[in-house]
C-alpha positions in Angstrom: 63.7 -25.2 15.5 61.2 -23.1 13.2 62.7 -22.1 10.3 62.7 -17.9 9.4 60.1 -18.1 6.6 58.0 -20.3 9.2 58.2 -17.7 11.9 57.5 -15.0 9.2 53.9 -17.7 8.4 52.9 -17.7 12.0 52.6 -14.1 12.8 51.4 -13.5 9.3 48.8 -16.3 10.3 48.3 -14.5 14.0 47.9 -11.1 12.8 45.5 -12.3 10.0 43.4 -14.2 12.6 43.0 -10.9 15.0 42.0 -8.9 11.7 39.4 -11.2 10.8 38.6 -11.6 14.8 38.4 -7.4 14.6 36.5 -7.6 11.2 34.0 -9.9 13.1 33.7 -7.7 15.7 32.8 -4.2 13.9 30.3 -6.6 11.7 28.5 -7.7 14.8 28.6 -4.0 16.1 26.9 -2.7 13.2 24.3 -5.5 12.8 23.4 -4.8 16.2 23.1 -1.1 15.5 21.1 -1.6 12.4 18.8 -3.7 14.1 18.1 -0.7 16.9 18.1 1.6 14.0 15.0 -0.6 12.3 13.3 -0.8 15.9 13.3 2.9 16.2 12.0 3.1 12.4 9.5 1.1 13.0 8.2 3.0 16.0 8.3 6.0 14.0 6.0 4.7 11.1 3.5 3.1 13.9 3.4 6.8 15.5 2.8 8.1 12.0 0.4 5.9 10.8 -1.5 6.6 14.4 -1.7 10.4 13.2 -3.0 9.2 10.0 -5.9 7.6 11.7 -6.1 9.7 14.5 -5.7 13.7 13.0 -5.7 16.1 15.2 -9.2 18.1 15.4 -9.8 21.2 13.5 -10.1 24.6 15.5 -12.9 26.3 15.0 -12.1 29.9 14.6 -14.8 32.4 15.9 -16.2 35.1 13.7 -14.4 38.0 12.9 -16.8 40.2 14.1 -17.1 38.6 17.6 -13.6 38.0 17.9 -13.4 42.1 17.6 -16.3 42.5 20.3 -14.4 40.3 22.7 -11.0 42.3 22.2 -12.5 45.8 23.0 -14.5 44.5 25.4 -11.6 43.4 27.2 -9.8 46.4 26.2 -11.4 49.5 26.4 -9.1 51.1 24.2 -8.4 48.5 21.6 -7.4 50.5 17.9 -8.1 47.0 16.2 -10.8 46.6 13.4 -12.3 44.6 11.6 -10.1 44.1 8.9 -7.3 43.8 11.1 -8.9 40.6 13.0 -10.3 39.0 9.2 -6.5 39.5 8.7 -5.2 37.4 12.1 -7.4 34.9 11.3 -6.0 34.1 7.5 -2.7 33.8 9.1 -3.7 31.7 11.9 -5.6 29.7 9.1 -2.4 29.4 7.1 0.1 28.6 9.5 -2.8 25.9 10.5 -2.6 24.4 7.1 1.3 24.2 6.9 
């Protein structure tokens, strides 16, 4: 018959051996998640260094002045001007550049 302090050993032994069971566990979880993590990192830099090779082609903005034509002759009544247009254009080129 198993003395006290033995059966106090075995479930100290038991309970150690499903923690470190557990513990192996969480460590195999998070490997695995660290290895999608680097596969999804790596796709990321491959898309990025794609753009890098591959920018995306300027647009060519039309002259002030025509762009103006074209808006009052498409609308009869158009109020714009010409510094109004020169002044779409510099934001269009600025949000462009951000």
């Amino acid at each position: 018959m198993p003395t006290e302090n033995q059966q106090d050993y075995d479930q100290l032994l038991e309970s150690s051996s499903t923690t470190i069971d557990n513990q192996r566990k969480v460590v195999a979880l998070l490997q695995s998640r660290q290895g999608e993590e680097r596969e999804e990192r790596e796709k990321v830099e491959a898309q990025v260094a794609e753009l890098k090779q591959n920018p995306a082609p300027a647009i060519k903005l039309p002259e002030p002045a025509d762009l103006l034509n074209r808006l009052k002759a498409d609308r009869k009544k158009s109020t714009a001007s010409l510094s109004d247009i020169e002044k779409i254009l510099e934001i269009i080129e600025e949000d462009g550049n951000e």
